[in-house]
KEKE-3310 file (N, C-alpha, C; in steps of 0.2 Angstrom, whole numbers, plus 5000, padded with zeros to 4 digits):
npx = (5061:5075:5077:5073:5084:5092:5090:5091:5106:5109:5105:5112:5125:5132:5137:5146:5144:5131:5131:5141:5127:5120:5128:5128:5117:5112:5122:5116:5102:5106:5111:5102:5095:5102:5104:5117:5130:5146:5148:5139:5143:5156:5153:5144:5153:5160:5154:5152:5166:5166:5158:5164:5177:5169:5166:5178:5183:5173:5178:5191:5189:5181:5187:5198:5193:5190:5204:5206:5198:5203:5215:5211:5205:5217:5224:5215:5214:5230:5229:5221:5229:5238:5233:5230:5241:5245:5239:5241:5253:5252:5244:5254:5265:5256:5254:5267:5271:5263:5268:5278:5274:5266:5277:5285:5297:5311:5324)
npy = (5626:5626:5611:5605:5610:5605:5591:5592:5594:5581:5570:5576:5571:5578:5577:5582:5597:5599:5595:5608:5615:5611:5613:5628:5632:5628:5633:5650:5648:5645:5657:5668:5663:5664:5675:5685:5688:5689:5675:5666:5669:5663:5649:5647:5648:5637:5626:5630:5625:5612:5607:5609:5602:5588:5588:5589:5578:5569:5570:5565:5553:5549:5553:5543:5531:5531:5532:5521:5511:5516:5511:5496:5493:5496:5486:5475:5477:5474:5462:5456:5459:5451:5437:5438:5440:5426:5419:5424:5415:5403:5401:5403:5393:5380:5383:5381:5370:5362:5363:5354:5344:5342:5341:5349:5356:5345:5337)
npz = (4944:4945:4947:4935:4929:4932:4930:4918:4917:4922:4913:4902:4904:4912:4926:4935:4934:4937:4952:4955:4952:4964:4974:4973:4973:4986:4993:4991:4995:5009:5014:5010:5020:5032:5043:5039:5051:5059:5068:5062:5049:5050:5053:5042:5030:5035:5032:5017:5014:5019:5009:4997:4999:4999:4984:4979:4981:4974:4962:4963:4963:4952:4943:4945:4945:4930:4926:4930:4922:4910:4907:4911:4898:4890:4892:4889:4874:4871:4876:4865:4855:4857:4856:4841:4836:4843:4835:4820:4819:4822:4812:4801:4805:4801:4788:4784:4786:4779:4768:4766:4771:4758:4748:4747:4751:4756:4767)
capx = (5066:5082:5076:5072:5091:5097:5088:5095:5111:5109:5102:5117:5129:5137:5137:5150:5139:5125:5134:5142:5122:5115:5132:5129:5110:5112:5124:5112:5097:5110:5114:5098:5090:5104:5107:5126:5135:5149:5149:5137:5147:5160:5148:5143:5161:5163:5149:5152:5170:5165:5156:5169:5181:5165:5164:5185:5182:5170:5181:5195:5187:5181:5197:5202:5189:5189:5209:5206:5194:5208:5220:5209:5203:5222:5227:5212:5218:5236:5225:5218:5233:5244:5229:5229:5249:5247:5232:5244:5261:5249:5242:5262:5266:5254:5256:5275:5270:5259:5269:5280:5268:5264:5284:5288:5304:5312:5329)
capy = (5628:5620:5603:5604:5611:5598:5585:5591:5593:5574:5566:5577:5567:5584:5577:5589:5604:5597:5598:5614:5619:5609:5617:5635:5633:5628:5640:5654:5648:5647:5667:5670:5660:5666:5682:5684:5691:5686:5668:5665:5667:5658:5643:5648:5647:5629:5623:5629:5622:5606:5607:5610:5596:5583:5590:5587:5570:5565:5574:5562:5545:5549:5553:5537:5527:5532:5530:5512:5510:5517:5504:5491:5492:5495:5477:5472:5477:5471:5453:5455:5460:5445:5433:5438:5439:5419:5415:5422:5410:5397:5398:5402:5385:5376:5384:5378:5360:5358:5361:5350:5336:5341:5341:5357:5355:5339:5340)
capz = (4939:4948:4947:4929:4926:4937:4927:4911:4916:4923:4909:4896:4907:4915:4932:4937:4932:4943:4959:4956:4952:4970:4979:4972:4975:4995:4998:4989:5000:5016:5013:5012:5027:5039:5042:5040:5055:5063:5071:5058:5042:5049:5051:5032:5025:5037:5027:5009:5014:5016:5003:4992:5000:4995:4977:4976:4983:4971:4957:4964:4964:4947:4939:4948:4942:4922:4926:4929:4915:4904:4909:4907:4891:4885:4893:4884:4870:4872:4874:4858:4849:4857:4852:4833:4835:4842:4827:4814:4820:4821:4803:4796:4807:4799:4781:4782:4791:4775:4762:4766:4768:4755:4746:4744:4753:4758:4769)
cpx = (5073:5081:5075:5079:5094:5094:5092:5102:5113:5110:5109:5123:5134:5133:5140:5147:5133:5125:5136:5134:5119:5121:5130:5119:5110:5114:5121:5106:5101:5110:5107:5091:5093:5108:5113:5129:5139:5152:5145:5138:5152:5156:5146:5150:5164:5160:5149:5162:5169:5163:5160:5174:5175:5167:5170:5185:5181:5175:5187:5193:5184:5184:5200:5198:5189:5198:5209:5204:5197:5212:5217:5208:5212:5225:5221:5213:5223:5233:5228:5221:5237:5239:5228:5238:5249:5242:5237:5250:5257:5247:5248:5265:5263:5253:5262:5274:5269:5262:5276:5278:5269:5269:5286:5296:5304:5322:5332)
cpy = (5624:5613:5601:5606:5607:5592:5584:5590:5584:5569:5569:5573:5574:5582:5582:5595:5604:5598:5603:5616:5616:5616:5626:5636:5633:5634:5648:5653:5649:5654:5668:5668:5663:5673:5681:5690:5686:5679:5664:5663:5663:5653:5642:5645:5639:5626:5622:5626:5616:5604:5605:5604:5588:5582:5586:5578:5564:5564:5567:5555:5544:5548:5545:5531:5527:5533:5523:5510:5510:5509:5498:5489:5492:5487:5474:5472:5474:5464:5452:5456:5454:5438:5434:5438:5429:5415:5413:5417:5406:5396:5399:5396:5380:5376:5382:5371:5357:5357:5358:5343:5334:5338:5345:5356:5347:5340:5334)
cpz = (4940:4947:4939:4926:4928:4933:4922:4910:4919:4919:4903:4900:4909:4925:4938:4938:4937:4948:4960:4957:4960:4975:4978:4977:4983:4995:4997:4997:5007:5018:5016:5017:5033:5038:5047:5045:5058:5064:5065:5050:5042:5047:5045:5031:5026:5034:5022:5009:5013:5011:4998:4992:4997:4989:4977:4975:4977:4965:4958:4962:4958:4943:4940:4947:4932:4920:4925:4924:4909:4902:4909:4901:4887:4888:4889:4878:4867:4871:4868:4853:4849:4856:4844:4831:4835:4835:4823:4814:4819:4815:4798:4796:4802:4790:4781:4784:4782:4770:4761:4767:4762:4747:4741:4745:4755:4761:4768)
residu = (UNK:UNK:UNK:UNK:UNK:UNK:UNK:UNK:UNK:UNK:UNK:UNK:UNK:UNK:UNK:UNK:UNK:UNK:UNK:UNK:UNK:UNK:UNK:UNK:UNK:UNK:UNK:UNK:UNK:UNK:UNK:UNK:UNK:UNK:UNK:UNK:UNK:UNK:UNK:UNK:UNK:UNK:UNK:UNK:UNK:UNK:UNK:UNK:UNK:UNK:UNK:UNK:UNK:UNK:UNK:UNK:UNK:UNK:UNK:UNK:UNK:UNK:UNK:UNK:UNK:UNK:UNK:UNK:UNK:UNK:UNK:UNK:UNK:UNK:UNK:UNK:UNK:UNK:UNK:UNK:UNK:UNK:UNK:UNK:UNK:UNK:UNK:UNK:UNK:UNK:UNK:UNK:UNK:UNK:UNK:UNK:UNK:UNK:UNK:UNK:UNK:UNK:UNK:UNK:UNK:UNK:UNK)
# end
């Protein structure tokens, strides 16, 4: 049943969701493999701590990834607007060259 939730949530792109489901899962079977006392639990808590430093990690490198992807795509666009900016100067350029060829104006 967990692998089939964990698929789903994979495949809907809730990658996030999926970790929290492996992270809750571990530490569920953890519980119930190790009987909790004492030196025990801590060793529990130092586990689902790291745990948790992971998850942020990844949380971080993602932001910091779909950060960048941002920022590309608007310099891309930037491009693209000063390539339709250089187009049109260049077709006003040559609509005023020509119609003086042609003798619209004469100085």
């Amino acid at each position: 049943m967990l692998l089939l939730e964990l698929l789903l949530l994979l495949l809907s792109g809730r990658i996030m969701m999926a970790l929290l489901v492996i992270i809750a899962s571990v530490s569920r079977r953890l519980v119930m493999m190790v009987q909790v006392t004492g030196r025990r639990l801590l060793m529990l808590m130092w586990l689902l701590l790291l745990l948790l430093l992971l998850l942020m990690g990844v949380v971080v490198v993602m932001l910091r990834q779909l950060m960048m992807l941002i920022l590309w795509l608007l310099l891309n666009l930037l491009l693209v607007m000063l390539r339709v900016w250089q187009q049109f100067l260049y077709l006003m350029a040559c609509t005023s060259y020509s119609s003086v060829l042609i003798g619209g104006t004469r100085g």
